[in-house]
C-alpha positions in Angstrom: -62.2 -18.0 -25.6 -62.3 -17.2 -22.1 -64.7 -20.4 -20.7 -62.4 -22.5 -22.9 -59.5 -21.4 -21.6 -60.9 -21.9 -17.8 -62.2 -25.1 -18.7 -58.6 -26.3 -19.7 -57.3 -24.9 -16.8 -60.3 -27.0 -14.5 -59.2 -30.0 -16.2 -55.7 -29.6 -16.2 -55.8 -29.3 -12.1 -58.4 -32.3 -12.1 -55.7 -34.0 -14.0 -53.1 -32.7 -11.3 -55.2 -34.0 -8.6 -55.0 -37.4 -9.7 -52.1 -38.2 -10.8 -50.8 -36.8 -7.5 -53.2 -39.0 -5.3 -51.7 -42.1 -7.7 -48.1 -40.6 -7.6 -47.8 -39.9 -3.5 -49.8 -43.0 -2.8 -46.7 -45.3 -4.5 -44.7 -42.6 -2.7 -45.9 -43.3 0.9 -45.2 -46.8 0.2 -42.2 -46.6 -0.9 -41.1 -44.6 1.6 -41.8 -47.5 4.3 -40.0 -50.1 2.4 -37.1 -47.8 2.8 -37.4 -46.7 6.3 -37.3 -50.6 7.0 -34.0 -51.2 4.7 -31.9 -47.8 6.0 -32.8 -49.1 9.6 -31.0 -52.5 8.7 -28.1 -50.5 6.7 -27.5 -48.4 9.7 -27.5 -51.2 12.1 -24.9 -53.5 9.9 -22.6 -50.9 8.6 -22.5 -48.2 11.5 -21.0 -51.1 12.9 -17.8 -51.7 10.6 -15.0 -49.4 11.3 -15.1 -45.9 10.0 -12.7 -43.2 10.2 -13.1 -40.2 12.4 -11.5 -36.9 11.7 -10.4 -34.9 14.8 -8.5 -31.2 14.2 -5.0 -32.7 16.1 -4.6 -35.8 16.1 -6.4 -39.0 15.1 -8.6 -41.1 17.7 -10.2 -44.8 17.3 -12.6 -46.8 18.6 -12.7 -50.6 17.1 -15.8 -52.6 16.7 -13.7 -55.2 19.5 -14.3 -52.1 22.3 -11.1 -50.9 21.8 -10.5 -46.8 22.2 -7.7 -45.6 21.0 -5.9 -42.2 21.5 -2.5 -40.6 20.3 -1.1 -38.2 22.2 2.2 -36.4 21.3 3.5 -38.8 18.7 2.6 -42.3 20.9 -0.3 -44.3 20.7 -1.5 -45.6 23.0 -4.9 -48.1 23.2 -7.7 -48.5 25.9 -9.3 -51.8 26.3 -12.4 -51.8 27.7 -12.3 -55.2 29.6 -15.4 -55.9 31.7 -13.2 -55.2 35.0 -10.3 -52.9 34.1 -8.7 -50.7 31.6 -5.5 -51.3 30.0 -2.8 -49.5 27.9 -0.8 -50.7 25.3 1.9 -49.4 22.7 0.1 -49.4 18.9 0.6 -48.1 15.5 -0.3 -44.7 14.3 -3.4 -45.7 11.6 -6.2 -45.1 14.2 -10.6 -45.1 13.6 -13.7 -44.6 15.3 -17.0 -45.9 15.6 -19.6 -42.7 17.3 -22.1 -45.0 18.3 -19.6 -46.8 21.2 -17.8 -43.3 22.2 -20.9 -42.2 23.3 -21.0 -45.2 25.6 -17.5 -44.7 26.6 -18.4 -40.8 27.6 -20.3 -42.0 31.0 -18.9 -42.2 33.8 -19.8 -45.7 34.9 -20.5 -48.7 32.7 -22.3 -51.6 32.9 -21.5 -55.1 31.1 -23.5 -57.9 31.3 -21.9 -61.5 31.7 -22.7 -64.8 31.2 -25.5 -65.5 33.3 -27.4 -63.2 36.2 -23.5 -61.5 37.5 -22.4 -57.9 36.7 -19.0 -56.0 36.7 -19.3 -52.3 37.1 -16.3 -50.2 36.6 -15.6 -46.4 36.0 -13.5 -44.4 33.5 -11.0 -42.0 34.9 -12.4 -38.8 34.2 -9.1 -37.7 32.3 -9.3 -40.4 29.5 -12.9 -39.2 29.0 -11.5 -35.4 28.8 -8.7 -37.1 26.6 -11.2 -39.0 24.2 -13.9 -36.1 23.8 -11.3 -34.1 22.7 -10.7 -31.4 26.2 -6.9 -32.3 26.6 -4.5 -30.6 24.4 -6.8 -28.7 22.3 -7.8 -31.7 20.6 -11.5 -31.7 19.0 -13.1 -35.2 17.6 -15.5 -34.9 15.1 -18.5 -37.6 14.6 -18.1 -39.0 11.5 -20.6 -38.7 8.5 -23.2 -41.4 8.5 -22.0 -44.0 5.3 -25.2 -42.5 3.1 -23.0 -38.8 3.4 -20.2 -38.1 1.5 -16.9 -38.0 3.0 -15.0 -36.1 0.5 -12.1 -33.0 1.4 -14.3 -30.4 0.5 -17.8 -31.9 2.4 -15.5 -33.1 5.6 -13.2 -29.6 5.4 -15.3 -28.3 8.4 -13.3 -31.0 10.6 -9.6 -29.4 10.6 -11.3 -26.7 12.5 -10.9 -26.8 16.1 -12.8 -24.2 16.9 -16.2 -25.4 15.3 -17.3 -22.1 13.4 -19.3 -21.5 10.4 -17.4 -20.8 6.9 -17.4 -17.5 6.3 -16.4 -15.8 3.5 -15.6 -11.8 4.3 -14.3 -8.8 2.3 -13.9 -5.0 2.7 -11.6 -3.3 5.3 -9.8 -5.2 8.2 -9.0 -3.8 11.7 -12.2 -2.5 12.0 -12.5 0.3 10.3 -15.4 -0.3 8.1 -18.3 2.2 8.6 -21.2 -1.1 8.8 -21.0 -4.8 8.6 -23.6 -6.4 6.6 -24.6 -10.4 7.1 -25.6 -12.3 3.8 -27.9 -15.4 5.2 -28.5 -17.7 2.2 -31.6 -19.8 1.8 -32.4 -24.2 2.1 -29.9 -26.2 0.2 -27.7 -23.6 -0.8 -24.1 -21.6 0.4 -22.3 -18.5 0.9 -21.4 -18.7 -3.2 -25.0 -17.6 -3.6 -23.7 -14.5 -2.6 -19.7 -14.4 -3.3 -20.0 -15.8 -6.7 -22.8 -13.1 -7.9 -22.7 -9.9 -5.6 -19.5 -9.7 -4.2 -17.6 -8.9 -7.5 -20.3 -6.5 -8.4 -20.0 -3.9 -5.2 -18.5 -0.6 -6.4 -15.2 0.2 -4.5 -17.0 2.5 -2.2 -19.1 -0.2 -0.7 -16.2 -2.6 -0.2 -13.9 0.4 1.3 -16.9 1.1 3.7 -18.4 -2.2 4.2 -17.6 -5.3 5.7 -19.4 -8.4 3.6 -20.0 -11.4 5.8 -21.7 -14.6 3.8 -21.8 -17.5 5.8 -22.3 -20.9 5.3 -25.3 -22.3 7.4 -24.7 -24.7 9.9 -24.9 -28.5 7.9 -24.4 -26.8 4.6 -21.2 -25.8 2.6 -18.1 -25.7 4.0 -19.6 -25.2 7.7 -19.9 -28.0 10.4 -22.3 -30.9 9.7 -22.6 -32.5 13.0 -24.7 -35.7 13.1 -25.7 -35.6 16.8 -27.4 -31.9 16.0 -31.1 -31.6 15.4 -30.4 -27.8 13.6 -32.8 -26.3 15.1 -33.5 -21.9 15.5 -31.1 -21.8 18.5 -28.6 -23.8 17.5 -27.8 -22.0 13.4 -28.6 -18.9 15.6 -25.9 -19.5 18.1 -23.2 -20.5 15.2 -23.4 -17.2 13.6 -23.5 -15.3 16.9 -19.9 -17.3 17.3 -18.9 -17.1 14.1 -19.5 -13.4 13.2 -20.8 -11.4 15.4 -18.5 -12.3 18.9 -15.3 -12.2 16.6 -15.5 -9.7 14.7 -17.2 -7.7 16.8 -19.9 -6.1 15.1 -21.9 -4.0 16.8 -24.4 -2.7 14.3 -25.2 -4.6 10.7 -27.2 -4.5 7.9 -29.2 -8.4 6.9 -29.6 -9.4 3.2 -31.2 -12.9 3.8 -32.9 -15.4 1.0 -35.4 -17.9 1.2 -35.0 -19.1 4.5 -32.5 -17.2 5.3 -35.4 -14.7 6.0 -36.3 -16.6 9.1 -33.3 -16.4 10.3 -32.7 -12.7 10.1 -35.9 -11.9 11.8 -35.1 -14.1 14.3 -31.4 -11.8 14.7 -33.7 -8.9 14.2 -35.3 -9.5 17.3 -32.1 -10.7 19.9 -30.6 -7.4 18.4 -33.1 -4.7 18.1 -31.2 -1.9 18.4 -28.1 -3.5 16.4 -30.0 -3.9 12.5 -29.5 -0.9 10.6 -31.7 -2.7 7.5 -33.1 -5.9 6.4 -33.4 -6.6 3.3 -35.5 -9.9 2.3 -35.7 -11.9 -0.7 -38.7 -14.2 -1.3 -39.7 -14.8 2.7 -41.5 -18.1 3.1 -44.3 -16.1 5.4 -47.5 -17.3 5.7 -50.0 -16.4 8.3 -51.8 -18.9 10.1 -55.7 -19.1 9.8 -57.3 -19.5 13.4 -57.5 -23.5 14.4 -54.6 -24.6 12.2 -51.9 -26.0 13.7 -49.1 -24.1 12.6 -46.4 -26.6 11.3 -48.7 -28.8 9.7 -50.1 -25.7 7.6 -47.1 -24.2 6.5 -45.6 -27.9 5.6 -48.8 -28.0 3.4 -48.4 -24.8 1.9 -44.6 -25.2 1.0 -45.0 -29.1 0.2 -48.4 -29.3 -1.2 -48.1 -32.4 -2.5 -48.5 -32.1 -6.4 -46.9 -33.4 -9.2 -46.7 -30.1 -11.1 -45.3 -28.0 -11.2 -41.6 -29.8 -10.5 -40.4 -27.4 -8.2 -43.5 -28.5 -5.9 -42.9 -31.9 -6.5 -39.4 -31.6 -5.2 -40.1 -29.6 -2.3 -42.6 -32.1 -2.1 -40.2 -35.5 -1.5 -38.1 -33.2 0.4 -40.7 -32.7 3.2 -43.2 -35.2 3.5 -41.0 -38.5 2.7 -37.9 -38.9 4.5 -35.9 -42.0 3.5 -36.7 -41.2 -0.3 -35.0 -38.0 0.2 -32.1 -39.9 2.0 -31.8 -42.2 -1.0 -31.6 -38.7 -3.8 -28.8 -37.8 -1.4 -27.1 -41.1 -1.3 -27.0 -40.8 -5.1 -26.7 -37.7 -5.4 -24.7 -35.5 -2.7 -22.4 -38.7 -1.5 -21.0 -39.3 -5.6 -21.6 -35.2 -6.3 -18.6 -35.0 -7.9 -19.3 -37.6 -10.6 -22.7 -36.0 -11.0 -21.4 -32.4 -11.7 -19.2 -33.8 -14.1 -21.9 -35.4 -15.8 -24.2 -32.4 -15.5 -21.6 -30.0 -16.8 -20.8 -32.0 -19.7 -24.6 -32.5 -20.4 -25.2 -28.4 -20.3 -21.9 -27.8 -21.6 -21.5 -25.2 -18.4 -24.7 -23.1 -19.2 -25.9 -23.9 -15.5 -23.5 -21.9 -12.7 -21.0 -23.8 -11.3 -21.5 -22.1 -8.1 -24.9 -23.1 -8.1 -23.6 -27.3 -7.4 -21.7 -26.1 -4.2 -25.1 -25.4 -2.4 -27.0 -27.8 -4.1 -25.3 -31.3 -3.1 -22.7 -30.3 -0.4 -24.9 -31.1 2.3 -26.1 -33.8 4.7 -29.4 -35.3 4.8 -29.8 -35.0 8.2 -28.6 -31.2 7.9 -31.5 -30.6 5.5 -34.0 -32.6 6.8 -34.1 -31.0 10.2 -33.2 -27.3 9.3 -36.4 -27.6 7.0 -38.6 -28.9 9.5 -37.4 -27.1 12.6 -36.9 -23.6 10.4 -39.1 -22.8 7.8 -41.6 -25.4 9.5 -41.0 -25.4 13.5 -40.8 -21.8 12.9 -44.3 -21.0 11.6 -46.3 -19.9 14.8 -43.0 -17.6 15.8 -43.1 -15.6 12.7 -46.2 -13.5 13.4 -44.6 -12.2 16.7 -41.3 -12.1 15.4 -42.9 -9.3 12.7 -44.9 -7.6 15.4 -41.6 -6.9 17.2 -39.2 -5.7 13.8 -42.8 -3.2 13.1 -43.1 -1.8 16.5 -39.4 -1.6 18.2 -37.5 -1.6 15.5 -36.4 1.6 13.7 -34.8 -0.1 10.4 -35.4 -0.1 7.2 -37.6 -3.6 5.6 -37.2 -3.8 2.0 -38.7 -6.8 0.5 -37.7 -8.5 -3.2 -39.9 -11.7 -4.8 -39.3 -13.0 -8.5 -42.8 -12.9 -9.9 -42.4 -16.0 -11.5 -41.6 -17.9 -8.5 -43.2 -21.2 -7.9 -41.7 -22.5 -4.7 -42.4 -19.3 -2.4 -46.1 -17.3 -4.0 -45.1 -14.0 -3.9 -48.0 -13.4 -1.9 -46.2 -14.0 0.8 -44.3 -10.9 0.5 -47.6 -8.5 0.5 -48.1 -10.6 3.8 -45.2 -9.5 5.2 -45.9 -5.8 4.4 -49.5 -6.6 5.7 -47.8 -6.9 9.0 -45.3 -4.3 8.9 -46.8 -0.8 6.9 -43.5 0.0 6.4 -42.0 -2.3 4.4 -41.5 -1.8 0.4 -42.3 -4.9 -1.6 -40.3 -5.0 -5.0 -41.5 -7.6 -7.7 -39.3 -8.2 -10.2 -40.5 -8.8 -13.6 -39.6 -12.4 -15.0 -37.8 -13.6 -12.5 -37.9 -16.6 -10.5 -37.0 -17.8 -6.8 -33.0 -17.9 -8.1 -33.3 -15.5 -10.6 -34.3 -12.8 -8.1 -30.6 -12.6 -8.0 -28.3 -14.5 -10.3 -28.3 -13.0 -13.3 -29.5 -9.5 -12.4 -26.5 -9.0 -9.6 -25.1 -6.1 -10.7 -28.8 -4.2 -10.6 -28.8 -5.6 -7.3 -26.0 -4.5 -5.8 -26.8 -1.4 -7.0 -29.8 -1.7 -4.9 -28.4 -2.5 -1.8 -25.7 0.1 -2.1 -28.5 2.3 -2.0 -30.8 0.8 0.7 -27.6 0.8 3.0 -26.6 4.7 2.0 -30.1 5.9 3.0 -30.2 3.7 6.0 -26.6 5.0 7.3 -28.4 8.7 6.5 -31.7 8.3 8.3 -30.0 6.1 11.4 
């Protein structure tokens, strides 16, 4: 029984094999064809007038090379002449095109005429403070690229001037919680991972002693989705300094991160070693780095290896390795995401958790794409040293939770983080995958973390 059942299993992965050299071969092409349409898309329709959503007041730039500015209740236009500037009285309905305010932003401009003569001329300074938004507490906001959606709820991030995360915080105001404590969720997802399932599930005593912070990640949620960023370690590190930590000051806090979220909690661990009173880790995507393998390339194999089967490797699959076809998933599927959770609530008659959508297609491509290659990739060679630091000069508590039956992060990679750090306790939960680890078992959970927290207040 036993040889027959390895033999299945050798020819199920010989099977595996195959079809995924077939599969990612059609992939790889396709892929290319794409690249070469979206680069023809983007250079025809970046170039049609698109609105652009600043926090006071509405600003234009019109595929003629026309800025345009409103400033206490008049309009007014710029035209940008080869030789001067002029300005003119015009209606309130204003729009922008990015790609030319970043020409207009330089100092000195250079136009080309018929023939071999030039006309140089310079912007005043103050109509370039005026049109990046640094007169009058105005802030101008790039526009989505047209593949994103541009709904209320993806674009809300722009009627905030001061360009902070979402966050979503309960327990005691004026500061007179005992601890803070910083939920970090994982790729593709929001704050609702944690607000929908283990907010409402703390026991008065935490809330009344706690203050909850769950943040949307920079590109994800109801948080900023800049096009011009490249969402790299320093930059989602800098937003939730800004976001959380500066204004609320908090000056020592407990971490619950997820998925990646993990990366980025070490990371805090680090900048604030004497500030983490606990970190708590659910399913880190940790894996060590065998001498002579370059680091990114490893890990992009290990979490994208590449295979048909099973589906959850297949997506993270397309998701790493193929660019414009994961462009294309979101055209369809993020930019018309309210169509397809109708559809997909009708379908499973709400058996699938509503909150679950909100993370799922209420993000950017270009937010995703670079946050999983400069994070849980970019990220790879950091992560030894970044547990060499929380073992040896950090006093916290690590506690560690993986799903056993998760298939996008091994839970292998837990036992590697307690490899590296003695003290850590690894908890593997029993039937329970890499979303499951906490939605549907919240109230256990918060339980848990009740608990870690008490013992850690105790023992700091």
């Amino acid at each position: 029984m036993d040889k027959a059942k390895s033999a299945l299993a050798l020819v199920g992965r010989v099977i595996n094999e195959a079809v995924s050299f077939i599969v990612f071969s059609v992939l790889d092409l396709v892929d290319f064809l794409l690249c070469f349409l979206y680069r023809v898309a983007d250079f025809f329709i970046e170039a049609e007038w698109k609105p652009c959503y600043c926090s006071s007041s509405k600003e234009a730039i019109t595929s003629s090379g026309k800025i345009l500015v409103s400033e206490q209740g008049e309009s007014k236009i710029v035209c940008l002449s080869s030789t001067k500037l002029q300005l003119e009285e015009i209606s309130d309905t204003l729009y922008t095109r990015p790609s030319l305010l970043s020409e207009v932003s330089k100092l000195t401009m250079k136009e080309t005429k018929k023939g071999t003569v030039r006309s140089t001329f310079t912007v005043n300074s103050t109509i370039v403070e005026m049109l990046q938004g640094k007169i009058g507490g105005q802030q101008c906001h790039p526009i989505p690229r047209w593949s994103d959606c541009d709904c209320k709820f993806c674009t809300s991030w722009t009627s905030n001037s001061k360009e902070t995360l979402y966050v979503r915080t309960e327990g005691p105001k004026d500061y007179k919680a005992q601890e803070d404590v910083l939920f970090i969720h994982g790729f593709i997802s929001s704050s609702a991972f944690w607000t929908e399932t283990l907010f409402p599930n703390f026991s008065s005593a935490a809330k009344s002693s706690f203050r909850l912070f769950a943040i949307d990640l920079l590109g994800f949620g109801r948080s900023p989705k800049p096009t011009d960023s490249m969402y790299t370690l320093r930059e989602h590190l800098e937003m939730i300094e800004r976001s959380v930590l500066e204004p609320n000051k908090v000056k020592s806090f407990h971490i619950v991160a997820h998925s990646l979220g993990c990366i980025l909690a070490l990371a805090l661990a680090v900048k604030y070693p004497l500030s983490i009173k606990s970190l708590t880790l659910l399913a880190p995507p940790y894996y060590p780095i065998p001498k002579g393998e370059q680091a990114t390339q490893y890990v992009m194999r290990r979490v994208a290896p590449r295979r048909v089967w099973p589906v959850i490797a297949f997506g993270a699959s397309i998701a790493c390795w193929y660019e414009h076809i994961s462009r294309t998933i979101c055209l369809l599927i993020c930019k018309n995401h309210r169509i397809v959770e109708f559809l997909t609530k009708l379908v499973t008659r709400n058996r699938i958790r509503t909150f679950l959508y909100e993370g799922f297609f209420c993000h950017t491509h270009n937010a995703a794409w670079h946050t999983l290659h400069n994070i849980i990739c970019g990220t790879a060679g950091k992560m030894d040293k970044y547990l060499d630091v929380v073992r040896d000069h950090l006093k916290c508590d690590v506690n560690v939770f993986h799903g056993k039956d998760d298939e996008l992060i091994p839970v292998e990679c837990s036992y590697n983080v307690q490899s590296k750090i003695p003290r850590a306790r690894v908890m593997v939960i029993e039937k329970k995958d890499h979303i499951t680890i906490v939605v549907g078992r919240q109230k256990a959970f918060a339980r848990e973390l009740e608990k870690i927290w008490r013992n850690s207040s105790k023992s700091g």
